[in-house]
C-alpha positions in Angstrom: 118.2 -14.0 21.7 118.0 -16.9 24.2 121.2 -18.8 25.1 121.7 -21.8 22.7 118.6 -20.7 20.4 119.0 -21.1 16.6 119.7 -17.8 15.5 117.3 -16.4 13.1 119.4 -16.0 10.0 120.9 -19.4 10.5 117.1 -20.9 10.0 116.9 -18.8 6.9 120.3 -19.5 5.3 118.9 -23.4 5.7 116.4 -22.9 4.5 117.3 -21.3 1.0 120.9 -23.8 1.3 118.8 -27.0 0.4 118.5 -27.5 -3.3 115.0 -28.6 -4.1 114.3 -25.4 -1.8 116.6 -23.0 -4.1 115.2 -24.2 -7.4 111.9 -23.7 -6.0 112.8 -20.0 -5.0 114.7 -19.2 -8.1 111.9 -20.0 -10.0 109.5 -17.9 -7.5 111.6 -15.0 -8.7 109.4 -14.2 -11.9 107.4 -12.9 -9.8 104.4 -14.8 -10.3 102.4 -17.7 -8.5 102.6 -21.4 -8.8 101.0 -24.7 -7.6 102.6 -27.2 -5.8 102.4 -29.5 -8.6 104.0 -27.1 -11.3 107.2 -26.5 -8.9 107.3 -30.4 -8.3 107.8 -31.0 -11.7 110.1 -27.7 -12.3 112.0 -29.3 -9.2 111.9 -33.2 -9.9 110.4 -33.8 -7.1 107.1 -35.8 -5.9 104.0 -33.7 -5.0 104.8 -35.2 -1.2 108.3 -34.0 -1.0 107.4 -30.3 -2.5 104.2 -30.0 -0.1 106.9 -30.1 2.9 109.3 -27.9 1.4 106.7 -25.6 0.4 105.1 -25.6 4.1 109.0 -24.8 5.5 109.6 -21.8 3.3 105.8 -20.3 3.9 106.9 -21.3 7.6 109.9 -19.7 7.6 108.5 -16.1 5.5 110.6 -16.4 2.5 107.4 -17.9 0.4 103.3 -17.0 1.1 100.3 -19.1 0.2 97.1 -18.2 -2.0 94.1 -20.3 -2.0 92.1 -19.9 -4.8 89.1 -22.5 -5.5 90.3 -25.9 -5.3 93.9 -24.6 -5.5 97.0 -23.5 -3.8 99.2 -20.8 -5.2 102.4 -20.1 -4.0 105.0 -16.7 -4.4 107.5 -15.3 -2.6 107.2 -13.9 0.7 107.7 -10.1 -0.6 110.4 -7.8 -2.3 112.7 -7.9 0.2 113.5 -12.0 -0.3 113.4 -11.3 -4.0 116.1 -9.3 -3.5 117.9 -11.2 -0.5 117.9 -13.7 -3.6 119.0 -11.8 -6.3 122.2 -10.7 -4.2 122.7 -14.2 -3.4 123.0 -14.9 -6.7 125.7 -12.6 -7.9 127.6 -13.3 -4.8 127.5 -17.0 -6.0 128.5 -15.8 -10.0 131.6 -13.9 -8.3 133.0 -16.5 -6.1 132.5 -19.4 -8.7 133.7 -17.9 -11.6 134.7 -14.2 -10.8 134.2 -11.5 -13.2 135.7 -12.6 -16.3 134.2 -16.0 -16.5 131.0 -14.4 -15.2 130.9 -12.2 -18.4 131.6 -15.1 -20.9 128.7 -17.1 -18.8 126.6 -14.4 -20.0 127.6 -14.2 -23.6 126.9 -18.0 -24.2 124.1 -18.5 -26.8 121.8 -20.4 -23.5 122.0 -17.2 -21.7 121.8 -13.9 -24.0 118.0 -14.1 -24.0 118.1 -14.6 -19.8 120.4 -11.5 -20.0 118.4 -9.2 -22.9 115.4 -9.4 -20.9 113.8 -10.8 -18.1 111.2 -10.6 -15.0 112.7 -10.1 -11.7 109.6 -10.6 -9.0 107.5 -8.9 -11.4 109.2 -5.9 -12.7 111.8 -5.5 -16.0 115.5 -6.6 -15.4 117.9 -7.2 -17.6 119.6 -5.3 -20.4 116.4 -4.2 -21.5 115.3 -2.5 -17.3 118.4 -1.2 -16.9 117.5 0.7 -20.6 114.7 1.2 -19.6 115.4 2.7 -16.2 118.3 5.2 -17.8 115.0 6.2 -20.6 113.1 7.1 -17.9 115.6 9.4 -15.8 117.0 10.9 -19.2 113.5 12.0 -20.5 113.0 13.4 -17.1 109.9 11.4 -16.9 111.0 9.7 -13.2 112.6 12.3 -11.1 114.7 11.3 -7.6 112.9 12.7 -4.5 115.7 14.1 -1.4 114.6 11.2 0.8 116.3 8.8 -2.0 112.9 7.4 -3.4 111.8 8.2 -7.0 108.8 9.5 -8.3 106.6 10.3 -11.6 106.8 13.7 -13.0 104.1 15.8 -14.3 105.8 14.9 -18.0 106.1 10.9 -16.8 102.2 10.7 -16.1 101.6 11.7 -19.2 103.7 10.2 -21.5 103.3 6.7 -19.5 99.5 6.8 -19.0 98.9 3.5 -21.3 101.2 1.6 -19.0 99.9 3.0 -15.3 96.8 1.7 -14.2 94.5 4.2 -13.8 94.2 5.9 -10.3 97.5 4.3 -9.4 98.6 6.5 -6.3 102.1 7.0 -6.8 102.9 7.7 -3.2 104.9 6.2 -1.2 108.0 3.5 -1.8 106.3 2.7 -5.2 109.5 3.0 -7.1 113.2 2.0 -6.2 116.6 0.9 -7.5 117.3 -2.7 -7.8 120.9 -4.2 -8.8 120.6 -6.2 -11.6 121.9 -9.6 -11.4 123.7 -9.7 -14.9 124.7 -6.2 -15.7 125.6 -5.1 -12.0 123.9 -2.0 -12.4 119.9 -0.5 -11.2 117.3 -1.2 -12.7 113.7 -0.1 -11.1 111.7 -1.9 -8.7 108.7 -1.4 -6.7 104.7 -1.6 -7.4 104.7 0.7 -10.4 107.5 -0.8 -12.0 105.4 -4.6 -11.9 102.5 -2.7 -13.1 104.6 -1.5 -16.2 105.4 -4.6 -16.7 102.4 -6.3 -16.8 101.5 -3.3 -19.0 104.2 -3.9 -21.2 103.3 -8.0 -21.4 99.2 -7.1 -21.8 100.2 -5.0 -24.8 102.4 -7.5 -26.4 105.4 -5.6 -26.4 106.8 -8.8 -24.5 106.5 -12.0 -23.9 107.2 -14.7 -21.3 108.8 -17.5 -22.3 107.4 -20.7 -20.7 109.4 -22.2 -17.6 111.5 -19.3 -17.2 112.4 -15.6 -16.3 113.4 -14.5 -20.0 111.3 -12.1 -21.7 111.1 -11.5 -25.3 111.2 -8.4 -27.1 108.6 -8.0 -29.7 108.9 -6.0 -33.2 106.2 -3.5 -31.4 107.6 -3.4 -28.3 111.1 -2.6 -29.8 109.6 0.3 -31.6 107.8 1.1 -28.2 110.3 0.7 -25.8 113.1 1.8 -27.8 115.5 -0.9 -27.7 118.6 0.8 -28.3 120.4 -3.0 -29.9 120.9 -6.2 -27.2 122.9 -9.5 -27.2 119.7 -11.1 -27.9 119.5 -12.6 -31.0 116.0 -14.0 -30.1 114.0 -10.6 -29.7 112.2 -11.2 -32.7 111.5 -14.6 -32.2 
């Protein structure tokens, strides 16, 4: 690095430390893509203001630009600032409350549903992914490879074949652990995990809830899923 140059990580940690900015990227983190005007009125802001925000973070690779017709979409950059995010986050929880009154935070009414179930740049987190995760190992349907990644099994094609896309190659980093913000313990990421889940949302075993990450839990997709109970007292809703 050059004498007297920004360092790189002090650009980023600005970037994310404004607030309009962090509202925009905590809402990026379902995982799905937004026009400027739907994350100026998520961030009470004018379309001005969140066109120059939006043009930092794209500048600095924490959000990326789609054009589609007349419109601009916007997502974060990739998996890794989803999860540069979601660590922020429950470094945040634990020095503002610490764990005790970070565990009542998550037992108020407001925030069981956020906890029971939610998207986290695309794939399940939540109660309900870190199930989910713990289903898959104990069934023997996901299997750890030596090099630490995880893979499908002979069994897991099979029995998850109406949530895989077909011809989904599942080579590669295509499934991986992921720390989940409320319970503090893995829940999968990766490509074929988001695939799941927008498996799991086509089929109407959940649903998105509008303006936020929470997912609900459907009568059919507690029968599918095999929701083994929750805090949620919405999953029927």
């Amino acid at each position: 690095m050059t004498p007297g140059a920004e360092p790189r990580l002090a650009r980023i940690a600005a970037a994310i430390a404004d607030p309009t900015r962090a509202r925009v990227l905590a809402r990026l983190l379902d995982g799905r893509l937004h026009t400027a005007g739907e994350l100026a009125t998520h961030a009470g802001v004018t379309a001005a203001t969140m066109s120059a925000h939006l043009k930092l973070l794209v500048d600095e690779g924490l959000a990326r630009v789609r054009p589609q017709g007349r419109h601009r979409y916007f997502g974060l950059a990739d998996g890794d600032v989803a999860h540069a995010l979601e660590a922020l986050l429950r470094v945040a929880d634990s020095r503002d409350a610490g764990p005790a009154a970070d565990l009542q935070r998550w037992q108020k009414p407001a925030m069981r549903g956020l906890r029971h179930a939610r998207s986290c740049y695309g794939h399940l987190a939540g109660e309900l992914g870190v199930q989910w995760r713990e289903k898959l190992l104990a069934q023997g349907w996901v299997t750890a490879s030596p090099d630490g990644r995880y893979e499908l099994s002979a069994a897991g094609r099979e029995a998850l074949a109406e949530l895989t896309p077909e011809g989904f190659t599942a080579t590669g980093r295509v499934l991986y652990d992921c720390v989940d913000w409320s319970e503090r313990r893995d829940h999968f990421a990766g490509p074929l995990a988001v695939a799941w889940l927008e498996a799991m949302v086509a089929k109407g075993w959940l649903r998105r809830v509008e303006g936020s990450r929470e997912l609900r839990l459907t009568p059919p997709g507690r029968v599918a899923l095999g929701d083994g109970g929750s805090s949620d007292a919405s999953a029927t809703r």
